[in-house]
Backbone as ProteinMPNN parsed JSONL, in Angstrom:
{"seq_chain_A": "XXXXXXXXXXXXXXXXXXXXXXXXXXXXXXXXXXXXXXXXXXXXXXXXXXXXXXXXXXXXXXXXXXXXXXXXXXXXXXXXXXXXXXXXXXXXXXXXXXXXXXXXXXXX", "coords_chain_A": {"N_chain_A": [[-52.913, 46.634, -23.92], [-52.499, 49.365, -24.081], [-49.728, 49.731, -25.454], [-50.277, 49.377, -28.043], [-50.627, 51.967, -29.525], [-48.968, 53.601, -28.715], [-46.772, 52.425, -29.566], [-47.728, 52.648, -32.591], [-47.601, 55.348, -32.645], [-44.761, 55.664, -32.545], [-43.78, 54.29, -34.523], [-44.967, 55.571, -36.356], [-43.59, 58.383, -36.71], [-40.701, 57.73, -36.763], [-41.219, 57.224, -39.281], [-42.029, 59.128, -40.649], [-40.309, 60.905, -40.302], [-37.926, 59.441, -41.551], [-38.899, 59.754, -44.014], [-38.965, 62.593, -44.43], [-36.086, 62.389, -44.491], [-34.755, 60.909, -46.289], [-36.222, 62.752, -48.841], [-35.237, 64.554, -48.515], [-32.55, 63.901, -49.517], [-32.768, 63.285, -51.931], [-32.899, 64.397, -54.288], [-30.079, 65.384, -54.841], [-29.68, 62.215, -55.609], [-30.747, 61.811, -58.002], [-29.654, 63.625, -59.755], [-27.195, 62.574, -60.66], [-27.884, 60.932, -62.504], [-29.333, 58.14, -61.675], [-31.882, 56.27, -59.677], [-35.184, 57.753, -60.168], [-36.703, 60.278, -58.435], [-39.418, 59.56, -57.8], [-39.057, 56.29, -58.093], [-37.487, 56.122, -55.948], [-39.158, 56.627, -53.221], [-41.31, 54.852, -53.557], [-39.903, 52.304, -53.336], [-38.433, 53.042, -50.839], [-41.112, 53.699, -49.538], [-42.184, 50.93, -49.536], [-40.456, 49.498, -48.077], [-39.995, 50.687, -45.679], [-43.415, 50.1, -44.537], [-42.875, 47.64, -44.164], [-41.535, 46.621, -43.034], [-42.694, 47.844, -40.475], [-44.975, 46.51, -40.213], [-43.786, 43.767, -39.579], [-42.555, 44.41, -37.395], [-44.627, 44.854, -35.766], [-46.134, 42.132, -35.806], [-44.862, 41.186, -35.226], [-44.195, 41.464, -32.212], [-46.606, 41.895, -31.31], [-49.3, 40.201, -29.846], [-52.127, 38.574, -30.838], [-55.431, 37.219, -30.382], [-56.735, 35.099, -33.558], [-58.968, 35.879, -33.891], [-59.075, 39.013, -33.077], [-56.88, 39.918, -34.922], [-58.128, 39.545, -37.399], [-59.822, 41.522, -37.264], [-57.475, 43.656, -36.647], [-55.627, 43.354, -39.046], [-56.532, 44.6, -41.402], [-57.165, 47.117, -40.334], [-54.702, 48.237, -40.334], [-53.548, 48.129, -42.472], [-55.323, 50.048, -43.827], [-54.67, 52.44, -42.493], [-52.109, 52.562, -43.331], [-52.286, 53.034, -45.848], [-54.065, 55.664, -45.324], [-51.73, 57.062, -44.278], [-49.951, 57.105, -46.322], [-50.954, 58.728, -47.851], [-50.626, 61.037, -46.319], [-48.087, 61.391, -45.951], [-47.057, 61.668, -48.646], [-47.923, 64.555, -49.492], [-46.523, 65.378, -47.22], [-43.583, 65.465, -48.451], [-43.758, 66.262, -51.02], [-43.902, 68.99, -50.382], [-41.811, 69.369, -49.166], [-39.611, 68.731, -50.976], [-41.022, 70.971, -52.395], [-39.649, 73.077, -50.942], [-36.988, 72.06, -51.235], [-36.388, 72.858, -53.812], [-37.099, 75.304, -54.454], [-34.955, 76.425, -52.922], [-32.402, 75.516, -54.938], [-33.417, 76.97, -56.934], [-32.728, 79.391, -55.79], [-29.707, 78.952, -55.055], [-28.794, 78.813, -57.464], [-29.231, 81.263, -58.866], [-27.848, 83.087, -57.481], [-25.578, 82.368, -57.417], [-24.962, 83.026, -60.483]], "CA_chain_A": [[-53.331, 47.181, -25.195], [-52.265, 50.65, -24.444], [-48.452, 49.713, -25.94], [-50.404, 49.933, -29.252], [-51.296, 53.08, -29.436], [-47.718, 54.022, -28.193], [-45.761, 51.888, -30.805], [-47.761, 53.211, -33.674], [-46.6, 56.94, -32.799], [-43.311, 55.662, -32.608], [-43.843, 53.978, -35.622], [-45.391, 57.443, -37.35], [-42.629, 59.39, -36.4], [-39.585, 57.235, -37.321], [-41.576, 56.714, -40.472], [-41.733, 60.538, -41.119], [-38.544, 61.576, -39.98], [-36.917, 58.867, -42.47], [-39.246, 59.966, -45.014], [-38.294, 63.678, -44.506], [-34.355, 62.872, -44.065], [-34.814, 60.681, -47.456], [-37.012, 63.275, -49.286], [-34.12, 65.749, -49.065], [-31.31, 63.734, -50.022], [-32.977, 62.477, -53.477], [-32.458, 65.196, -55.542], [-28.543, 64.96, -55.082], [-29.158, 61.222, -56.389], [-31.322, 62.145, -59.277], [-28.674, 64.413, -60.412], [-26.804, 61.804, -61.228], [-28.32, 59.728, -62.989], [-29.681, 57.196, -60.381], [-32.967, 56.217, -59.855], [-36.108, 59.094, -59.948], [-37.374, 60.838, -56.442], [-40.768, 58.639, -57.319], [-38.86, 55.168, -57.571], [-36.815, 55.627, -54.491], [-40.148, 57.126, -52.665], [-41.662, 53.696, -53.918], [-39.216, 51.268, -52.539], [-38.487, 53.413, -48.938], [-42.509, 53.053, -49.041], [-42.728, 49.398, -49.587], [-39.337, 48.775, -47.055], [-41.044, 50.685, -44.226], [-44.224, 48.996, -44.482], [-43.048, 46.004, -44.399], [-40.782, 46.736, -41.427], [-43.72, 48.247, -39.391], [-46.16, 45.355, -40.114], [-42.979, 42.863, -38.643], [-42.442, 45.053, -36.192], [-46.207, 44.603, -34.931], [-46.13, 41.136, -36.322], [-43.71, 40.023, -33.765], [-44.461, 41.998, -30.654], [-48.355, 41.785, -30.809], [-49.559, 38.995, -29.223], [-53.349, 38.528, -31.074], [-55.795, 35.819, -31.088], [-57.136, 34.833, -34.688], [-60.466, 37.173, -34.125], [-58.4, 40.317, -33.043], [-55.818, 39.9, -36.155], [-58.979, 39.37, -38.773], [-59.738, 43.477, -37.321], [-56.481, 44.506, -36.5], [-55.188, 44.136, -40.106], [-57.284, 45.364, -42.293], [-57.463, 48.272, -40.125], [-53.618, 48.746, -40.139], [-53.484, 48.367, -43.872], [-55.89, 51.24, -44.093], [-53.998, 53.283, -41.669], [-50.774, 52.964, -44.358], [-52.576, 53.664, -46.712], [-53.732, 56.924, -45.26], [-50.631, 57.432, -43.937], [-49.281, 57.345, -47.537], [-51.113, 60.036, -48.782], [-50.42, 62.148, -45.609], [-46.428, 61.606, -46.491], [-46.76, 62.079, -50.281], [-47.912, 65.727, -49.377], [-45.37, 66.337, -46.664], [-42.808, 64.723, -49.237], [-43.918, 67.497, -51.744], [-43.257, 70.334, -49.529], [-39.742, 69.544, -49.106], [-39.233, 68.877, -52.446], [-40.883, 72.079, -53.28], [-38.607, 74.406, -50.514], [-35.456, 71.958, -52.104], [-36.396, 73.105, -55.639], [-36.555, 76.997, -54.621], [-33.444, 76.452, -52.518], [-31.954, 75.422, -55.488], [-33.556, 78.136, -57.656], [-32.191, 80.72, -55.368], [-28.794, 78.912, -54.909], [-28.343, 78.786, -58.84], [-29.532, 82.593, -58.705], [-27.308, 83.499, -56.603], [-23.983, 82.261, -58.205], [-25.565, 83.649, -61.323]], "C_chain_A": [[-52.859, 48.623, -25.367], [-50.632, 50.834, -25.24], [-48.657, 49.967, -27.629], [-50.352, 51.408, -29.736], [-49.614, 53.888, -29.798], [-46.868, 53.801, -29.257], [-46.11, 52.001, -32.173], [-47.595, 54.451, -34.316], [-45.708, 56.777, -32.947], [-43.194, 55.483, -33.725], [-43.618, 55.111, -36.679], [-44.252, 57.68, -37.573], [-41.314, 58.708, -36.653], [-40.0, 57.371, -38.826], [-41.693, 57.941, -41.451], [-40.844, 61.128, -41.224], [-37.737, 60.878, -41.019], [-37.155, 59.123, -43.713], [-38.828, 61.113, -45.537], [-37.127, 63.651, -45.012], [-34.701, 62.413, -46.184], [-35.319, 61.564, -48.652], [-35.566, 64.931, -49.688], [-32.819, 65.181, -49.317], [-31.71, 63.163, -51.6], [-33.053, 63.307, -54.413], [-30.764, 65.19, -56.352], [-28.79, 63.468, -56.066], [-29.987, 61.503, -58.095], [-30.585, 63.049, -60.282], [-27.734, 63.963, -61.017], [-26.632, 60.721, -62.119], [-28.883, 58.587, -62.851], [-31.259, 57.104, -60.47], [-34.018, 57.72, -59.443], [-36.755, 58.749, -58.793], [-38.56, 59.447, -56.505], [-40.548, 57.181, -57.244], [-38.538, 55.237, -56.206], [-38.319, 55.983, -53.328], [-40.903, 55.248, -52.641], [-41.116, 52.653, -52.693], [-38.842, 51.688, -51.126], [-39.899, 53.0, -48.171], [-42.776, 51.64, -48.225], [-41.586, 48.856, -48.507], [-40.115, 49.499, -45.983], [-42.13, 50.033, -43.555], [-44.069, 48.266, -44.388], [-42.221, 46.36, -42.899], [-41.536, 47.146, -40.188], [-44.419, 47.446, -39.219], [-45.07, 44.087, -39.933], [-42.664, 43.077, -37.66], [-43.303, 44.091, -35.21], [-46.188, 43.294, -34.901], [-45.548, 40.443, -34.815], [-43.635, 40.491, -32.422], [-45.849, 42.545, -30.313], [-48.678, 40.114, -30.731], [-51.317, 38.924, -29.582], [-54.422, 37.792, -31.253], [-56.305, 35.797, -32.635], [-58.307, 35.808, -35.13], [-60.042, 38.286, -34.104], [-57.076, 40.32, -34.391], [-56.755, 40.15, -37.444], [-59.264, 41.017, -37.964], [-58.662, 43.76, -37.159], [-55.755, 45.025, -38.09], [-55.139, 44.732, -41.07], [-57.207, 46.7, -41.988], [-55.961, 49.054, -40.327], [-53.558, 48.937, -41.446], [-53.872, 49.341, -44.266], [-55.647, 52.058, -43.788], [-52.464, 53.338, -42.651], [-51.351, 53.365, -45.446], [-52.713, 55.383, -46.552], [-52.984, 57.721, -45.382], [-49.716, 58.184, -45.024], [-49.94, 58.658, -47.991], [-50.839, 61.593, -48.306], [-48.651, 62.709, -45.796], [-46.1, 62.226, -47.72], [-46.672, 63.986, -50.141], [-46.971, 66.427, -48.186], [-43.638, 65.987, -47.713], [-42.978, 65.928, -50.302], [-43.76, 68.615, -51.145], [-42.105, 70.235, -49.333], [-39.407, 69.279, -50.251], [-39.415, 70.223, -53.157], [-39.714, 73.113, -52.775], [-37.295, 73.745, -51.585], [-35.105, 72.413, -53.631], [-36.285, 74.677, -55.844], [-35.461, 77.128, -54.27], [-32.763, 75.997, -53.516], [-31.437, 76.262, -56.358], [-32.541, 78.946, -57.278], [-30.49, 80.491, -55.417], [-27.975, 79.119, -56.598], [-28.206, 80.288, -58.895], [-28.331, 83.205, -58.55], [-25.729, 83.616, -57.084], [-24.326, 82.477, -59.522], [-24.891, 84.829, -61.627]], "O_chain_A": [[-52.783, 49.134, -26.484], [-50.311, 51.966, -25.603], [-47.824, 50.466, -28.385], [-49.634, 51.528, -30.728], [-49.259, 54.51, -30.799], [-46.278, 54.705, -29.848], [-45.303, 51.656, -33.036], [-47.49, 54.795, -35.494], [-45.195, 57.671, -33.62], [-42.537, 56.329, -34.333], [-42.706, 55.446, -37.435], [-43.733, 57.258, -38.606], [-40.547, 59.657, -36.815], [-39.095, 57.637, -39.617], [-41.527, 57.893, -42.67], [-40.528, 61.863, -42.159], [-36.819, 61.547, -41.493], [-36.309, 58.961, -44.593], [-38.383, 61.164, -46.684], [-36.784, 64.501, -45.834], [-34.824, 63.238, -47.09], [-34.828, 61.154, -49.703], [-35.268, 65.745, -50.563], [-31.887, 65.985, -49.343], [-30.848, 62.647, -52.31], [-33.315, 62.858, -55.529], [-30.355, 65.087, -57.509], [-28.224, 63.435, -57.159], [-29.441, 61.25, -59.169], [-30.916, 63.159, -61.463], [-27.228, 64.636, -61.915], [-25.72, 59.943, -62.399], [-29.002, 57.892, -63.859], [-31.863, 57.811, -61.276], [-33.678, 58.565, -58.615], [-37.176, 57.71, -58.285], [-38.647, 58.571, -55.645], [-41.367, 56.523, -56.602], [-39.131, 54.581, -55.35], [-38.258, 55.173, -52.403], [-40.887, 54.597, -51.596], [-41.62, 52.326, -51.618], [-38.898, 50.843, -50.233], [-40.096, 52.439, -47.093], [-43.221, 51.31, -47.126], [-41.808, 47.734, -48.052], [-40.939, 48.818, -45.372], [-42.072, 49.521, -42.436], [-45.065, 47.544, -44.45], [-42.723, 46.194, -41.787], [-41.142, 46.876, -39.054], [-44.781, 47.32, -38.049], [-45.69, 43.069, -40.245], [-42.424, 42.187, -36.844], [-43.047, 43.192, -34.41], [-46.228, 42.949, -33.72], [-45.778, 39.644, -33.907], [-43.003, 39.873, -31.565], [-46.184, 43.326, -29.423], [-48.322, 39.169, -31.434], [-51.991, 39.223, -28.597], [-54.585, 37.544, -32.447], [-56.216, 36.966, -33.011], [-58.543, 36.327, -36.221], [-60.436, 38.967, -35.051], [-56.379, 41.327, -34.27], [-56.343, 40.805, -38.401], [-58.458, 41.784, -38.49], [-58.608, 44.728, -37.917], [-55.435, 46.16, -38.442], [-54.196, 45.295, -41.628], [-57.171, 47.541, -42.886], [-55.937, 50.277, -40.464], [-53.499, 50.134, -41.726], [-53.156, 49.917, -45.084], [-56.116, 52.996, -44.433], [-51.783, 54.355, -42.516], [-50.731, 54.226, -46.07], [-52.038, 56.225, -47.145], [-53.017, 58.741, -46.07], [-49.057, 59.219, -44.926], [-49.267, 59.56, -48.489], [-50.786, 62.662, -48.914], [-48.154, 63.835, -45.787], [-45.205, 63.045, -47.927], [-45.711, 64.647, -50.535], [-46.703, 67.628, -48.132], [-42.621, 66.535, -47.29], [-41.975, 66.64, -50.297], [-43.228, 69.39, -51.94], [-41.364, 71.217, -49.353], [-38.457, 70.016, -50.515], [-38.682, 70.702, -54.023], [-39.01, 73.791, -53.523], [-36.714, 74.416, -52.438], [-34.088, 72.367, -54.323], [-35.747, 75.279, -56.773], [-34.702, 77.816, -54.953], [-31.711, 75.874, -52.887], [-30.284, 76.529, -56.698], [-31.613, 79.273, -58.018], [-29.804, 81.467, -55.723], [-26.818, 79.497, -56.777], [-27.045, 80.689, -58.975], [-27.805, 83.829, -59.472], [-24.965, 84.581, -57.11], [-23.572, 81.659, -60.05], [-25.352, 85.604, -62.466]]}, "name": "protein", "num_of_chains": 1, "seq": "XXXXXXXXXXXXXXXXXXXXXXXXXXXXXXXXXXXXXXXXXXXXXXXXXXXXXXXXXXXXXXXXXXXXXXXXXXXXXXXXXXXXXXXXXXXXXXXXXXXXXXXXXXXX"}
């Protein structure tokens, strides 16, 4: 049981880091015309999640009683999760929006 524990930090932390990397390349696409920061935020959401709960899916081994708690509780744990991203997701959006400011500024 302790591999849980283990593979839902890993989880975290891929899941932040891709959110981060993504979070600063979506202004470039919004500049173009392309879909807005809050669709693509959307659909990276809903593709992670789903890739973390197959993850688990397929390398937890649970009987029928431990699955009726495990996934409710995991569900509630993305959820959190989500609201803990949205606000690191807004902090890099806000430095990319002064770094912008200043870079416009600048060649000004």
């Amino acid at each position: 049981m302790r591999t849980i524990p283990v593979c839902l930090a890993a989880l975290v932390f891929v899941g932040v880091s891709a959110f981060a990397w993504t979070g600063s390349q979506q202004t470039r696409t919004v500049s173009t015309g392309g879909p807005t920061v809050d669709e693509m935020l959307t659909a990276f959401r809903a593709d992670m999640q789903s890739t973390r709960a197959d993850l688990l899916a397929k390398n937890l081994t649970l009987t029928a009683e431990q699955a009726a708690k495990f996934w409710p509780l995991f569900d509630q744990y993305q959820k959190e999760q989500n609201v803990i991203m949205d606000e690191q997701l807004k902090g890099i959006q806000s430095y990319v929006d002064v770094a912008d400011a200043h870079q416009r500024a600048f060649r000004a």
